[in-house]
VOBA-1610 file (N, C-alpha, C; in pm, whole numbers, padded with zeros to 5 digits, always signed):
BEGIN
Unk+11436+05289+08984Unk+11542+05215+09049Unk+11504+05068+09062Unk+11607+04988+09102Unk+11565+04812+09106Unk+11505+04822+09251Unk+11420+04733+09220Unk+11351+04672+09357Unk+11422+04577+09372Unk+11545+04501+09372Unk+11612+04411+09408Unk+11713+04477+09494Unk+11735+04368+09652Unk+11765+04385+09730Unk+11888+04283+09802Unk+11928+04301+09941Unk+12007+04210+10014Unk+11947+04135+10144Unk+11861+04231+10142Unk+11768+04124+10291Unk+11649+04038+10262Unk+11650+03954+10307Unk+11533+03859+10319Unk+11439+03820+10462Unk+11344+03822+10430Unk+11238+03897+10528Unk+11224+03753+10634Unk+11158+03767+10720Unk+11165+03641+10800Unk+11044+03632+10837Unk+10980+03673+10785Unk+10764+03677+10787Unk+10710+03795+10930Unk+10588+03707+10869Unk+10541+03859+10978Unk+10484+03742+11118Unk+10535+03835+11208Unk+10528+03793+11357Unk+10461+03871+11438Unk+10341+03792+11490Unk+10258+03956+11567Unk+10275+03850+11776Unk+10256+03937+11813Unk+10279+03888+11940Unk+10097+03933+12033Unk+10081+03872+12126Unk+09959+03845+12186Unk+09937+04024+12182Unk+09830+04079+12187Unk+09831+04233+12234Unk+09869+04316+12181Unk+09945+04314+12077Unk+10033+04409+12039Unk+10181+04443+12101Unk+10208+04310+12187Unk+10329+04272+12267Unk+10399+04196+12188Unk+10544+04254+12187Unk+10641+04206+12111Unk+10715+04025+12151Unk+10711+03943+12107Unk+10723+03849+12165Unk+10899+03805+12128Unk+10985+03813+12263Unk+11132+03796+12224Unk+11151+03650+12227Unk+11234+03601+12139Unk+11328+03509+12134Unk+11436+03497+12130Unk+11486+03612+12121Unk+11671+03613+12207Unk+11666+03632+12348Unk+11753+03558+12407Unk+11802+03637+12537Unk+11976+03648+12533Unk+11970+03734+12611Unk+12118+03740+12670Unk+12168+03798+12763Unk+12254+03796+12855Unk+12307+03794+12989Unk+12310+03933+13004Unk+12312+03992+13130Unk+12325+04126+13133Unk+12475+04146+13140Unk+12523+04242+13062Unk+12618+04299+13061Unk+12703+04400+13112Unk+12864+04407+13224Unk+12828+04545+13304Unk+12931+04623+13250Unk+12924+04746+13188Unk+12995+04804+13095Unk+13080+04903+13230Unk+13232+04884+13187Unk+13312+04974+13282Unk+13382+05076+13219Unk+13381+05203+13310Unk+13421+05331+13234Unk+13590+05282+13206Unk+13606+05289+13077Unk+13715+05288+13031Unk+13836+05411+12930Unk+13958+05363+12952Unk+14044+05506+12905Unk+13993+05518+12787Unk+13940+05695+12753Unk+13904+05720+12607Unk+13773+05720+12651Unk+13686+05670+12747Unk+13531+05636+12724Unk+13496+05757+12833Unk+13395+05843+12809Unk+13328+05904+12907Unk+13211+05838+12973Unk+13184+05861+13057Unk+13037+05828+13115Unk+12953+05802+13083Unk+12962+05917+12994Unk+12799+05939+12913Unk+12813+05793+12828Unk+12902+05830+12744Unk+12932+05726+12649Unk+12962+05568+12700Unk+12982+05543+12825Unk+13003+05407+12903Unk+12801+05346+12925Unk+12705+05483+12977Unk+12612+05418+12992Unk+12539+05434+12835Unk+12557+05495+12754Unk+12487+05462+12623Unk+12530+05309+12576Unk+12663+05252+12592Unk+12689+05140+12546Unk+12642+05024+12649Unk+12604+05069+12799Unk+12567+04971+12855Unk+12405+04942+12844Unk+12289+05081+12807Unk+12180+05052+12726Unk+12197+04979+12610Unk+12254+05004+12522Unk+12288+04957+12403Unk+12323+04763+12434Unk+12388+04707+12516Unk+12409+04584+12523Unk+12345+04488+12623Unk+12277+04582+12684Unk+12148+04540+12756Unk+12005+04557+12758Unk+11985+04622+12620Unk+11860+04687+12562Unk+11808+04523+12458Unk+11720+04471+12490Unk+11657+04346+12486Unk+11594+04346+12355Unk+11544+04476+12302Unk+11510+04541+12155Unk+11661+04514+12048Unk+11743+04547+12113Unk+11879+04561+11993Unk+11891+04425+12019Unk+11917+04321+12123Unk+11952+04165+12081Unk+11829+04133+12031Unk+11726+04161+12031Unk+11644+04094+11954Unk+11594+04152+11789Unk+11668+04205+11715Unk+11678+04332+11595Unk+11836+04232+11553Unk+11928+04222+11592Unk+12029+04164+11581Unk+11978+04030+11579Unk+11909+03924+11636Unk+11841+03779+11617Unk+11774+03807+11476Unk+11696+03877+11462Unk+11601+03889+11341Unk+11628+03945+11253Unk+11792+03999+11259Unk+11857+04042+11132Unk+11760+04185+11079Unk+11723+04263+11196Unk+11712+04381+11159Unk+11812+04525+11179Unk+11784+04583+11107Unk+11881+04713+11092Unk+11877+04772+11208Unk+11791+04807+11334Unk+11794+04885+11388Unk+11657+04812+11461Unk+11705+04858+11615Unk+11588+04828+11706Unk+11462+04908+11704Unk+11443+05035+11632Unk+11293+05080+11606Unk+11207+05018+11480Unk+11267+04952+11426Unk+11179+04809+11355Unk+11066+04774+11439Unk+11106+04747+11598Unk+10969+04720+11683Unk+10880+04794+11692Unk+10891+04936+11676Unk+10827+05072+11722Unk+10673+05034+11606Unk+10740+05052+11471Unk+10645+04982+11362Unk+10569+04858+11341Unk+10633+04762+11436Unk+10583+04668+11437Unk+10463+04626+11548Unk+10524+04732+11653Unk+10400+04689+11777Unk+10305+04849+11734Unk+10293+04950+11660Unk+10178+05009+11603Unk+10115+04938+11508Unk+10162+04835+11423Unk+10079+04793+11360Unk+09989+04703+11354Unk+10107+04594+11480Unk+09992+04530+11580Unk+09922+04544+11671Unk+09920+04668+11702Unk+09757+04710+11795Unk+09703+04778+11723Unk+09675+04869+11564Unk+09657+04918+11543Unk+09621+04893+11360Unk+09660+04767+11338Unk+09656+04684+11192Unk+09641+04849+11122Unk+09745+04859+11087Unk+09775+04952+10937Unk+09853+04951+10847Unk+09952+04829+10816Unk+09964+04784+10709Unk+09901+04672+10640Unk+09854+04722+10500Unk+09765+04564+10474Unk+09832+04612+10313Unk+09850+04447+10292Unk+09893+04399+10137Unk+09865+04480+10014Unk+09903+04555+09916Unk+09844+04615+09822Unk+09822+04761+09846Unk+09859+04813+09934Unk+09873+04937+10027Unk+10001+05033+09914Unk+10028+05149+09879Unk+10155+05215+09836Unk+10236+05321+09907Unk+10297+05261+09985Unk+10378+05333+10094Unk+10467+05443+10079Unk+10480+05536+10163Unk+10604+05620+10101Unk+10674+05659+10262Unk+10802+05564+10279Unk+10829+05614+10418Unk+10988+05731+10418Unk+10936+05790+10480Unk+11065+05911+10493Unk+11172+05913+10569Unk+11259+05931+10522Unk+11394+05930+10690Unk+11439+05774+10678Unk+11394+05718+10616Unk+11448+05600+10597Unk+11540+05484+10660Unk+11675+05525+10629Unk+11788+05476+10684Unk+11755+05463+10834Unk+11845+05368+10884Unk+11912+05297+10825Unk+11871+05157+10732Unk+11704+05152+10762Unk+11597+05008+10720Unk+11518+04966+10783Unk+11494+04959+10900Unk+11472+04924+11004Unk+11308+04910+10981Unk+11258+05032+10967Unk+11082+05044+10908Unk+11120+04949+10825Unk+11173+04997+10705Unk+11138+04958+10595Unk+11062+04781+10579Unk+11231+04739+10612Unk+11208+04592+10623Unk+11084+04533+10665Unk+11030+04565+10802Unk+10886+04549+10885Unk+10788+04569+10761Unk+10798+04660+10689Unk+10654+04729+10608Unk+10700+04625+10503Unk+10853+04591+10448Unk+10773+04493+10320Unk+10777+04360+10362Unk+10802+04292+10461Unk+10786+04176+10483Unk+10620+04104+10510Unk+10537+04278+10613Unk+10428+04281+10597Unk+10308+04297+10477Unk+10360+04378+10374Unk+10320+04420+10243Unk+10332+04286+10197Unk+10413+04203+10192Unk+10464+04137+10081Unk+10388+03957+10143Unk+10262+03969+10199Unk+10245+03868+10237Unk+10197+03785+10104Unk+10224+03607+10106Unk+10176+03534+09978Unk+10258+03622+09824Unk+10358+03632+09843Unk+10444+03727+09711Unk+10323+03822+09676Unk+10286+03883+09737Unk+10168+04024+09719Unk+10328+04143+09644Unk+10277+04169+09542Unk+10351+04263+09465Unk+10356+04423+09568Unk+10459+04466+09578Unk+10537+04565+09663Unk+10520+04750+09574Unk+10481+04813+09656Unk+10499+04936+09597Unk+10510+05029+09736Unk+10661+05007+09744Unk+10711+05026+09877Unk+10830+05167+09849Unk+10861+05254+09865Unk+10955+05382+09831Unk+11020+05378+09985Unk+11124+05368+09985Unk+11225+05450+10076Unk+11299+05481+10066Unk+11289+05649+10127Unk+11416+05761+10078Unk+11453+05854+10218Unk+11577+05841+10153Unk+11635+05923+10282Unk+11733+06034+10204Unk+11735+06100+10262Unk+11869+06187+10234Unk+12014+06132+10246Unk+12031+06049+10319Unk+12165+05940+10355Unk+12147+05819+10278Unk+12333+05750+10201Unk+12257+05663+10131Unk+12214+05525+10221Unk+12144+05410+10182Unk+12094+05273+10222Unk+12124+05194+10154Unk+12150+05063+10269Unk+12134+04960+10150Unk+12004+04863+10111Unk+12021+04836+09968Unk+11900+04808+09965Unk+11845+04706+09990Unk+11687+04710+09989Unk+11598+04637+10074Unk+11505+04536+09978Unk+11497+04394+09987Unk+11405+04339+09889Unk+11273+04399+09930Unk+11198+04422+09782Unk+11070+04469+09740Unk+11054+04597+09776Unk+11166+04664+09795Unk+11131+04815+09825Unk+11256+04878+09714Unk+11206+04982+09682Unk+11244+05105+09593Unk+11359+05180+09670Unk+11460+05159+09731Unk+11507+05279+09781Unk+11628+05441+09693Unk+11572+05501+09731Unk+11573+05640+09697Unk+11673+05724+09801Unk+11775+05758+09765Unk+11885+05849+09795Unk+11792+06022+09774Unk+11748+06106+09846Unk+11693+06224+09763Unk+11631+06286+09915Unk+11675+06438+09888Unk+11627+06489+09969Unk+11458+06520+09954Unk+11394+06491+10033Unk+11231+06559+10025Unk+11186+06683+10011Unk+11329+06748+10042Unk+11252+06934+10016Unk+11300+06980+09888Unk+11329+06905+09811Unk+11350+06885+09669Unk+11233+06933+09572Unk+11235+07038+09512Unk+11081+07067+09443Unk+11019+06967+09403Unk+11145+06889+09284Unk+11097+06787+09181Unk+11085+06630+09292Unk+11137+06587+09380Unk+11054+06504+09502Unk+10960+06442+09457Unk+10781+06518+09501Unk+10696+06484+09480Unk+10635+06416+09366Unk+10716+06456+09255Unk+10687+06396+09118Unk+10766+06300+09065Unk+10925+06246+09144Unk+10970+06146+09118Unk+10889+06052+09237Unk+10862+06064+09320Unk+10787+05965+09411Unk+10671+05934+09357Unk+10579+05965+09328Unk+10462+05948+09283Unk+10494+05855+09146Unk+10629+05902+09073Unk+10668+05779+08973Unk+10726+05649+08993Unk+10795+05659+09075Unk+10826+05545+09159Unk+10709+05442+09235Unk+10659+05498+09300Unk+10513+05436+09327Unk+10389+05431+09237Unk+10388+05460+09096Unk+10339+05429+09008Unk+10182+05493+09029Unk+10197+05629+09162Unk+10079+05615+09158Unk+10080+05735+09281Unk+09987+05808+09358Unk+09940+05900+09486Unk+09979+05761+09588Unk+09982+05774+09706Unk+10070+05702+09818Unk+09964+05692+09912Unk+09920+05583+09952Unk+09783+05549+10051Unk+09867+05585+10212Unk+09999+05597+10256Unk+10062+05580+10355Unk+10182+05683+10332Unk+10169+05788+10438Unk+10275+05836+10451Unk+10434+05833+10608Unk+10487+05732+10600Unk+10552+05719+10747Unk+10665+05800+10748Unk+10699+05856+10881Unk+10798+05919+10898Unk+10882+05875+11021Unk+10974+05802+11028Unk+11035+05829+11172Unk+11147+05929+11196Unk+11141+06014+11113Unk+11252+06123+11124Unk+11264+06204+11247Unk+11381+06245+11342Unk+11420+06279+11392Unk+11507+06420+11427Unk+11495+06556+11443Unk+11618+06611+11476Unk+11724+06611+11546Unk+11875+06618+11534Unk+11925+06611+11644Unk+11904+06618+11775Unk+11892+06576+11851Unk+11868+06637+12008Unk+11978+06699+12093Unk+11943+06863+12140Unk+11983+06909+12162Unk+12056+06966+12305Unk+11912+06815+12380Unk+11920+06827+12530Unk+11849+06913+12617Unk+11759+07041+12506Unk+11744+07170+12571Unk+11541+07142+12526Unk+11445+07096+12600Unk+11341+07043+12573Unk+11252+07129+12491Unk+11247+07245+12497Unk+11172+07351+12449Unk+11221+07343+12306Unk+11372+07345+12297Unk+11481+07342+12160Unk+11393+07219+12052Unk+11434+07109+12157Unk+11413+06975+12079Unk+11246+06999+12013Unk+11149+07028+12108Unk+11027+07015+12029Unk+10995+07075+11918Unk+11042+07254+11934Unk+11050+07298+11739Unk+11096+07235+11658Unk+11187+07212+11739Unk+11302+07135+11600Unk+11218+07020+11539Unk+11166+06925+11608Unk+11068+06791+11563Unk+10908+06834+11513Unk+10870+06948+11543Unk+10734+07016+11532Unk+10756+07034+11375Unk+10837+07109+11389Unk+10917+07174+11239Unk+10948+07131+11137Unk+10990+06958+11169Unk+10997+06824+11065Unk+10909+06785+11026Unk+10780+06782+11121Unk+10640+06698+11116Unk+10550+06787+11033Unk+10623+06943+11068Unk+10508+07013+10924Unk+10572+06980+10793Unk+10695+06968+10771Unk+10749+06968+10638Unk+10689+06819+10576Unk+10697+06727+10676Unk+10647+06566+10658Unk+10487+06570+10600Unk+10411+06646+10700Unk+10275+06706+10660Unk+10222+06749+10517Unk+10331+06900+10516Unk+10279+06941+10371Unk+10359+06862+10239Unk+10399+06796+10270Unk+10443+06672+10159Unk+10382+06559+10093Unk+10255+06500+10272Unk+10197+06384+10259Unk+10096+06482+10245Unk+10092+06603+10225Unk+09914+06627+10159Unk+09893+06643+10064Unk+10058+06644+09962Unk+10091+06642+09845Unk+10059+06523+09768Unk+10117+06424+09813Unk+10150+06318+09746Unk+10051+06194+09812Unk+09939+06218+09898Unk+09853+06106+09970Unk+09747+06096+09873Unk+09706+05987+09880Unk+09592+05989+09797Unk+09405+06008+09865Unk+09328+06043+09867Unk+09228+06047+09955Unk+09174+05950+10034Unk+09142+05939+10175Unk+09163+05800+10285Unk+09302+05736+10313Unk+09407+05833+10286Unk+09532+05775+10303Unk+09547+05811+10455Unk+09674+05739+10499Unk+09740+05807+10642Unk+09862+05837+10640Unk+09898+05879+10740Unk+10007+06020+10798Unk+10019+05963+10917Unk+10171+05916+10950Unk+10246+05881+11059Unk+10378+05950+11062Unk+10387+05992+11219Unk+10534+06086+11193Unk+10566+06094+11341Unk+10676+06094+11352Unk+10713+06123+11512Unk+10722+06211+11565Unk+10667+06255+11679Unk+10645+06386+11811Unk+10697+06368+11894Unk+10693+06476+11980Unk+10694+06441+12120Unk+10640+06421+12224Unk+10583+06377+12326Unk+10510+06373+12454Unk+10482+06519+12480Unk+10342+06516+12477Unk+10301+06634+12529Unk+10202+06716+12400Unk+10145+06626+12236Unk+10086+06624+12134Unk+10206+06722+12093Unk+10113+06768+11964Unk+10212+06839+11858Unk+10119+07008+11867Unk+10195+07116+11817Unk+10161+07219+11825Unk+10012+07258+11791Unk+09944+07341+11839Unk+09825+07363+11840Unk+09764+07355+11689Unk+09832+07490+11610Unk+09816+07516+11521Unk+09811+07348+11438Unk+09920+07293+11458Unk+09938+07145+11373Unk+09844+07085+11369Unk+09794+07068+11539Unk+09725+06942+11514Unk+09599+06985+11435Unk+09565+07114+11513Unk+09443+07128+11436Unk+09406+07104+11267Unk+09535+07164+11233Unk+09538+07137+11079Unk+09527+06987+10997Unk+09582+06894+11145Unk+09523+06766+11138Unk+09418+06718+11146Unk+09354+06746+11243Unk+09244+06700+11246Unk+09142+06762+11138Unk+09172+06849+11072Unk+09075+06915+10954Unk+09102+06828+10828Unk+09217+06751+10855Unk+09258+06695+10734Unk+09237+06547+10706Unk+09247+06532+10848Unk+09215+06347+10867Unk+09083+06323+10931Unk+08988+06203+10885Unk+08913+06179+10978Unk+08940+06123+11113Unk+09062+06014+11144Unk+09096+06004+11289Unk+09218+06070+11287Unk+09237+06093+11420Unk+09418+06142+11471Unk+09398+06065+11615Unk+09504+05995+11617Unk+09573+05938+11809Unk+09669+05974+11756Unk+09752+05970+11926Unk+09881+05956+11933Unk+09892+05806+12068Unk+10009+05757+11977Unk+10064+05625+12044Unk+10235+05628+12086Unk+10231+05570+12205Unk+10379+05545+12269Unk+10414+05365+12245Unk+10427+05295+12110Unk+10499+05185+12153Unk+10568+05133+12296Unk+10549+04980+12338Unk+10658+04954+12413Unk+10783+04949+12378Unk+10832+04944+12250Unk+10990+05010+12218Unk+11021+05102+12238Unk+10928+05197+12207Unk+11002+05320+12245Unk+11051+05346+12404Unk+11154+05371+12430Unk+11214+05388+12585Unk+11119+05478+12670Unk+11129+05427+12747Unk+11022+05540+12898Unk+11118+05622+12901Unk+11266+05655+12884Unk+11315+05808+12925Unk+11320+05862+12805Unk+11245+05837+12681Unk+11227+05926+12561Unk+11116+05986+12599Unk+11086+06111+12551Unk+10916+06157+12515Unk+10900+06112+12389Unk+10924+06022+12297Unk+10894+06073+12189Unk+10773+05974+12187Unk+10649+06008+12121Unk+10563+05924+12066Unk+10517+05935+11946Unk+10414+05874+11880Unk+10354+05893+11749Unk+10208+05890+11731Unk+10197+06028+11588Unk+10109+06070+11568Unk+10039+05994+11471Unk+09926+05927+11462Unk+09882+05856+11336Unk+09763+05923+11302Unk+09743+05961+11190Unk+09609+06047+11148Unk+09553+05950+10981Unk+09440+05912+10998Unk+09385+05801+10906Unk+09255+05935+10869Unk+09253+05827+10711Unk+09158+05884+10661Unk+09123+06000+10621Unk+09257+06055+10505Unk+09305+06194+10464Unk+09165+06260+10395Unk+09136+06343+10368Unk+09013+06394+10354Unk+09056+06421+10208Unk+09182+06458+10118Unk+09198+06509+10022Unk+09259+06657+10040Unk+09350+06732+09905Unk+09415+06820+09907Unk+09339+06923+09962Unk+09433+07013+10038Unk+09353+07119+10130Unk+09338+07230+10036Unk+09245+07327+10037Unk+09158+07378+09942Unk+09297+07543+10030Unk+09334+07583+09923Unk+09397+07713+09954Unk+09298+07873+09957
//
């Protein structure tokens, strides 16, 4: 596919700490329940227009306010570096993406950036994007062509619906993170990493362990983007050991 795109990157910006440093502001906003609007739906839009992440994602002409989520792991945690071959999953709406090639792409550093989602995107300068489901047999072998190569980085911010019901929600995301797993043990190359989203409270026993046999480090990190009434945090496991021996 073309690596030619519609966005243009606005460099890389790291803030003191791994603290996101804003330059929008804007007024607080007081959203009133209106005919047609439920509650629920009155305070999602009043997070939504008072959430300091989305005016500042909207200033910087990003797709989506978890752009920060990637951006403040990588600044406490430097794991994207130039020359790196990424393969991020769940894609859409851009939001990673953009962050990873603006960072990749420091000094016109040549891009070997894949993002695919199952939903289509639009596309992103210096990244590959890919319409295709991942549980696709043939997947692994168009990615690996696309990236010209095994994938030093595997990211995921994929999500299941949420269901509201906490026990519900965690299989459901446990359940993504193995499929994300046995994919990136497919297609990683040895010393690669594995990022994927969980929930508060680590990931299933059985999992992690299978992580930690697989990676030399594993944390888990809560960005300051991510909301305090989410659990969700992230799992980063560095330093893939190589394909697991059956």
């Amino acid at each position: 596919m073309s690596r030619s795109g519609r966005y243009t990157g606005r460099g890389k910006s790291k803030g003191e700490g791994g603290k996101t440093k804003f330059t929008a502001r804007a007024a607080t906003v007081r959203v009133k329940t209106a005919r047609g609007r439920t509650n629920s739906s009155a305070r999602w839009l009043d997070r939504q227009l008072n959430d300091p992440y989305v005016t500042e994602a909207k200033a910087r002409g990003y797709r989506s306010r978890s752009a920060f989520k990637i951006i403040e792991l990588d600044d406490k945690y430097n794991l994207l570096k130039p020359g790196m071959r990424i393969l991020e999953l769940g894609a859409a709406p851009g939001g990673w993406t953009q962050v990873i090639a603006e960072r990749l792409g420091i000094n016109g550093a040549k891009l070997d950036l894949v993002a695919m989602d199952i939903l289509p995107m639009e596309p992103i300068n210096g990244a590959t994007v890919m319409e295709l489901d991942f549980l696709d047999p043939e997947a692994p072998d168009r990615l690996k062509e696309a990236l010209g190569g095994s994938a030093d980085a595997v990211l995921s911010d994929m999500a299941a619906p949420a269901t509201g019901h906490t026990a519900t929600d965690h299989i459901r995301i446990i359940a993504l993170v193995e499929i994300a797993l046995e994919f990136a043990e497919e297609i990683l190359a040895p010393g690669g990493m594995f990022i994927a989203k969980v929930l508060q409270g680590g990931t299933e026993h059985t999992l992690l362990k299978r992580i930690q046999k697989n990676f030399a480090k594993v944390r888990h990190a809560k960005p300051p983007a991510s909301r305090n009434s989410s659990s969700e945090t992230y799992l980063i496991a560095q330093g893939f050991r190589g394909h697991p021996k059956s």
